[in-house]
N, C-alpha and C positions, 0 to 999 in steps of 0.2 A: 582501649578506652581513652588511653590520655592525647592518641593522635587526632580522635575524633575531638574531641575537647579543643586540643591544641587549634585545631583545622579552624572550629565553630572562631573560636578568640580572633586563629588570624584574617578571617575573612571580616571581622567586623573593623580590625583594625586595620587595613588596607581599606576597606571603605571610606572611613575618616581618612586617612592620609590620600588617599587617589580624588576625595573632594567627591566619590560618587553619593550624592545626597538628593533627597526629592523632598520638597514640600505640599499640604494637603490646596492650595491655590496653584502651584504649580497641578496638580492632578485636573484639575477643576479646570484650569485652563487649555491642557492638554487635550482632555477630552472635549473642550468647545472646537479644537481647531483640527482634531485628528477624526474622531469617531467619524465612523463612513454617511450617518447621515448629513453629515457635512455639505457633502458635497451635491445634495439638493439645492443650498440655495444657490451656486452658479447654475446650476440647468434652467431654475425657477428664472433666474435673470433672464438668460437664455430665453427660454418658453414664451416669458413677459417681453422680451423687445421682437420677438417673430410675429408675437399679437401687436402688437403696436404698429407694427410697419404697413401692416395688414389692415388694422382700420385705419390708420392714415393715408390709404390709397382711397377712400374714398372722398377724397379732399381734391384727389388728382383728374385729369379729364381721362373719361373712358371712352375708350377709342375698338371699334369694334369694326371687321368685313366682313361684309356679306355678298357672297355670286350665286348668281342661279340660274340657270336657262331649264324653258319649259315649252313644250309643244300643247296646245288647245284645240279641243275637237270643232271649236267655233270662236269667231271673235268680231267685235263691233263693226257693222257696214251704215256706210251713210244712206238711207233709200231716198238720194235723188237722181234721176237719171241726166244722163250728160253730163257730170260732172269730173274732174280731172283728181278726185280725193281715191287715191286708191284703199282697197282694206286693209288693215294688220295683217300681218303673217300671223302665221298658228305656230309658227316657232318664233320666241321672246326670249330676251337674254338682255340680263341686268347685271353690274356689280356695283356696291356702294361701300365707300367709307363713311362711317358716322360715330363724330367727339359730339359727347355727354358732359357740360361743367354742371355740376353742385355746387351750386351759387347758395342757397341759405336752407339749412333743414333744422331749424330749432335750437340749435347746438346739441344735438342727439348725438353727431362723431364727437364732440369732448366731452361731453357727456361720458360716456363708452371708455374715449382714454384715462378721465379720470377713474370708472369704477376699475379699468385693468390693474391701473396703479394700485390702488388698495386691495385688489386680491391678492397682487402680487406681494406686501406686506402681511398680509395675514398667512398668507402661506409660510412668508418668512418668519413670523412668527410662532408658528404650530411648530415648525423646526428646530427653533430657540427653547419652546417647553418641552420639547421630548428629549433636549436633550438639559436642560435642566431637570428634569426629573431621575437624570441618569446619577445626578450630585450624592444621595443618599445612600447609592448602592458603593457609591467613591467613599465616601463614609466611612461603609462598614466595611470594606475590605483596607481602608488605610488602619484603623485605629484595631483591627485587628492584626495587620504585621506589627504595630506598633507595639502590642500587646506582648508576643512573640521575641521582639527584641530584649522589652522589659522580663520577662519571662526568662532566657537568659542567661541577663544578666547575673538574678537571683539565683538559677539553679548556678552557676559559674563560682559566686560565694558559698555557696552549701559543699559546692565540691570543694574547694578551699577549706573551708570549716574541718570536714570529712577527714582529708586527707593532713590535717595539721591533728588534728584528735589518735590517727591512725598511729602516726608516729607516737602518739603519748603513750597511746595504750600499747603498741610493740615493747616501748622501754619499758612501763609497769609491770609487762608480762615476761619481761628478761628477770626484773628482781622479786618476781614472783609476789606482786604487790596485786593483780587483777588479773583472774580468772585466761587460762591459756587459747581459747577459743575465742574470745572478744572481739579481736583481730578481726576474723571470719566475717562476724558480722558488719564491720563496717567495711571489710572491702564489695561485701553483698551488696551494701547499702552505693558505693559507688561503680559498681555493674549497672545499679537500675540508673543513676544520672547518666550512663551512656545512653541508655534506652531514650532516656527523656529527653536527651538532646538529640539524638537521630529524628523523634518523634518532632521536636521542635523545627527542626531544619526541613524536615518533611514538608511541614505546615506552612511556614513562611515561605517557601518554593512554590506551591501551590497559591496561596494569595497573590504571592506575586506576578504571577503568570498569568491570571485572571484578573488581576489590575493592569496589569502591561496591556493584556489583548483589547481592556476599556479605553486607556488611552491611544494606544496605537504605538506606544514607545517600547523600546527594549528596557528592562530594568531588570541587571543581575541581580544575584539572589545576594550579593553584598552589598546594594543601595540600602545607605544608611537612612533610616524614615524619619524627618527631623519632629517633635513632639511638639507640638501648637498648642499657644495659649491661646484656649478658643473663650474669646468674649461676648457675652449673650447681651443684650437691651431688654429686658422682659416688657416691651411692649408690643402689644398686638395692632401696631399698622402695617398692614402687609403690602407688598412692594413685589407681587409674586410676576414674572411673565404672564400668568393667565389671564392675567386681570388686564394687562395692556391685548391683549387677544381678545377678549370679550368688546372692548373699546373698537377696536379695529375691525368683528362682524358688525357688529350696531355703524359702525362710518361706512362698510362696504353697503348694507340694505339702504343705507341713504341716497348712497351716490345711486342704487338703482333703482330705485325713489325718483332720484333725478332725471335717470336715462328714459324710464318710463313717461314723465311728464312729459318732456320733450319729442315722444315718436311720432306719435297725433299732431304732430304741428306741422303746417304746409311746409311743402318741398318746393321751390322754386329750380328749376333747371336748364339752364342754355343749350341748346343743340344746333348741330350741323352736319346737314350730309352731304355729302359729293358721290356722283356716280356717272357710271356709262353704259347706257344700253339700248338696245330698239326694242321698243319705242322708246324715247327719253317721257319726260314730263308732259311735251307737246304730244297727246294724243295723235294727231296727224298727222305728223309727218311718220312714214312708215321707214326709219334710216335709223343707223344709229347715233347716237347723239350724248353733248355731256349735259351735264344737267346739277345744281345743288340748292338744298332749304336749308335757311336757318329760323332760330324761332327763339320765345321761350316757351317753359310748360311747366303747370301747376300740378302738385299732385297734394292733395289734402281726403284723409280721410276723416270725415265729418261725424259720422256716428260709426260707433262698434260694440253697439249693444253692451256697454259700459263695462267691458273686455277690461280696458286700460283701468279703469277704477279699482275695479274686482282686483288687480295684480297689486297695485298698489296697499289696500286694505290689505291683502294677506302680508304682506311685507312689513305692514307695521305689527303684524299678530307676532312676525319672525325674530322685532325687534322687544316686543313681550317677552316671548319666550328667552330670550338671552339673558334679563334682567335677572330671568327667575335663576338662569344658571350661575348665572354671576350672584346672585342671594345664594344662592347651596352652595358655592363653591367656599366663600368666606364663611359661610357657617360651618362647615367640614372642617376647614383650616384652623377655625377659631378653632373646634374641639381638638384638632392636635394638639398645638399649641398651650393649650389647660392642660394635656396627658403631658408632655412633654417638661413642662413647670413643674407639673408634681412630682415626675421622675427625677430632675435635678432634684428637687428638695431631697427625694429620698435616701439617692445615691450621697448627695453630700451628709445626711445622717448618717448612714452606712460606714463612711470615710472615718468621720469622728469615734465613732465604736471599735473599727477598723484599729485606727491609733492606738486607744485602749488597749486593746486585745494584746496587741503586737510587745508594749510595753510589758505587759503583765508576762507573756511569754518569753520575753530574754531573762527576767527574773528568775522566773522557773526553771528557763535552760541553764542559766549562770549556776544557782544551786545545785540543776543532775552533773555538772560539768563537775563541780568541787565534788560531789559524790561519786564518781564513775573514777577521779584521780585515787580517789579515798580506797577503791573497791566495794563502797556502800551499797551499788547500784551495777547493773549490769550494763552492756555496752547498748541492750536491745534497749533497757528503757531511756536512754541519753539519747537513741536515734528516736526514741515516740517524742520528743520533746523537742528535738530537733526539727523532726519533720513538722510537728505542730505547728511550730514558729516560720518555718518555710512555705507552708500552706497559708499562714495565716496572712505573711507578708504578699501572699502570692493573692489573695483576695483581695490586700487594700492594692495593691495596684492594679487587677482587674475592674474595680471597682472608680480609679483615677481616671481610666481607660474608657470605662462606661460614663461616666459624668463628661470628660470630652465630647465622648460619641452624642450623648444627649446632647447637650449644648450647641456641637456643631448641623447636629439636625431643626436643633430648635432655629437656630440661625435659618437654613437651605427650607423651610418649612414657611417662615416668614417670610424670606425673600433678601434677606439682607446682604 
């Protein structure tokens, strides 16, 4: 029993001296730069600059060849006689190069880069809140090792207590002052703080492991968990990621707002071909020949049965509907936030009772103490009074522990 003890003590105090410590922003942070969704937004960059390169080739001239050769069961004859103009062959062979400039199309290609841009933000945003919403489960698993430490500490003093009482009662029970078997019982009583510390060490092992795996760090089971003054603002302006997310669909439906306005606008286009084949361009001469056009060319579609209109309308239905999500989402958060208020309140009355309790409990044990030296009292009822007060103490710091944890959620809830 006293090695596991001894072990539990020395590992906390190698922690403090080795400096292994973590803080709950440290956790917070860790988990922004480790957890594997991370590593979405470089692919997202990624993804986002292979699209870009990609519409911005339509800015570039396109350049296309074309060969072909064809044999025809018939082809143009002159019908005048005497004449020196021989017929086409019935075998034809062409090849052409031909550059395409997009010279003006609405501004539809920036149009286009701009909307990538903002998908490409919003995507990086959807990543930002999933992993903000990972802060709460960071939460619960810090301020519950934290728990565990405090935890403890206190059974660490009970065994002290224990084992300084032990000694009383051995001597009592040499000059036959209190009952011969008393002994017994408090060594019982420090069997079960073995228990309770294996049980402890258990627990903390397990959180830890499952905090580590959230952030992606190693953290032995001697990482000492440093206790946070967590300070609330009780004002409900929220400052959530979601809310800059909501902002950032309502910007992308614009920008395609905008791409849409611009498709329907004429396309102006340069071209130029060059080729070589018999026949060239000159019908008559039957030889092969080079030959090239250059030109511009308009491409405008004038009506589309109000196609483009229609996309548009529903897109602003798209930007309705977000409004409304961004309305229920503040309304949700708001009701946290009131459950959250009410919780501190509670837990800080709890605390104050808490203190109460605890005081009135040393009183009581100071009294079974002077009794049990007396022989008044047995050693069983010294340990009911003992453990009262260790339970008791054991709830105002669960309870210190839960007012953190509410506060810091109340915090990670509003945004702050």
């Amino acid at each position: 029993m006293k090695h596991v003890i001894v072990l539990f003590i020395i590992l906390i105090t190698l922690s403090s001296t080795a400096q292994q410590s973590i803080t709950l922003q440290e956790c917070y942070q860790l988990v922004d730069q480790n957890y594997p969704l991370v590593k979405q937004n470089k692919l997202l960059e990624e993804q986002n600059k292979l699209d870009y390169q990609v519409l911005s080739t339509s800015k570039l001239p396109q350049i296309s060849l074309d060969a072909k050769a064809t044999y025809q069961s018939d082809v143009i004859e002159i019908p005048i006689a005497n004449t020196s103009i021989e017929p086409l062959n019935k075998d034809q062979y062409r090849a052409t190069l031909s550059v395409n400039q997009l010279i003006f199309n609405g501004g539809a290609t920036d149009a286009s880069l701009h909307l990538k841009t903002t998908q490409l933000k919003t995507k990086q945003k959807q990543v930002e809140v999933s992993l903000y919403q990972l802060k709460q489960q960071i939460n619960q698993l810090y301020f519950s090792v934290l728990l565990t430490q405090e935890a403890a500490l206190l059974l660490n003093a009970k065994q002290a207590q224990l084992q300084a009482k032990l000694k009383e009662v051995q001597s009592g029970i040499t000059y036959g002052v209190i009952l011969p078997t008393s002994d017994k019982i408090l060594q019982a009583e420090l069997l079960k703080i073995k228990q309770q510390y294996q049980e402890l060490i258990s627990n903390k092992r397990t959180l830890i492991e499952t905090l580590s795996s959230l952030i992606n760090q190693p953290l032995p089971v001697a990482t000492q968990f440093q206790n946070p003054l967590v300070e609330t603002t009780l004002e409900q302006d929220l400052k959530r990621p979601e809310l800059a997310l909501f902002e950032l669909k309502k910007e992308e439906i614009e920008n395609s707002e905008s791409l849409l306005s611009k498709q329907n606008a004429p396309k102006f286009i340069g071209f130029a071909t060059g080729g070589y084949g018999n026949p060239g361009l000159n019908m008559l001469d039957n030889s092969f020949q080079t030959f090239y056009t250059v030109g511009v060319s308009l491409q405008w579609n004038v009506f589309d049965w109000n196609s483009n209109k229609k996309q548009r309308e529903s897109l602003i239905i798209n930007k309705d509907i977000i409004d409304i999500e961004t309305e229920i989402f503040k309304l949700n958060t708001n009701i946290e936030l009131n459950k959250q208020i009410k919780e501190i309140a509670k837990i800080e009355t709890f605390i104050a009772s808490d203190v109460e309790i605890i005081n009135l409990r040393k009183e009581v044990l100071k009294s079974a103490d002077s009794q049990l030296k007396n022989g008044v009292i047995t050693s069983s009822a010294y340990i009911t009074e003992l453990t009262n007060l260790y339970e008791d103490e054991n709830t105002l710091v669960k309870h210190k522990m839960e007012l953190q944890l509410a506060k810091a959620n109340y915090n990670i809830i509003k945004g702050q």
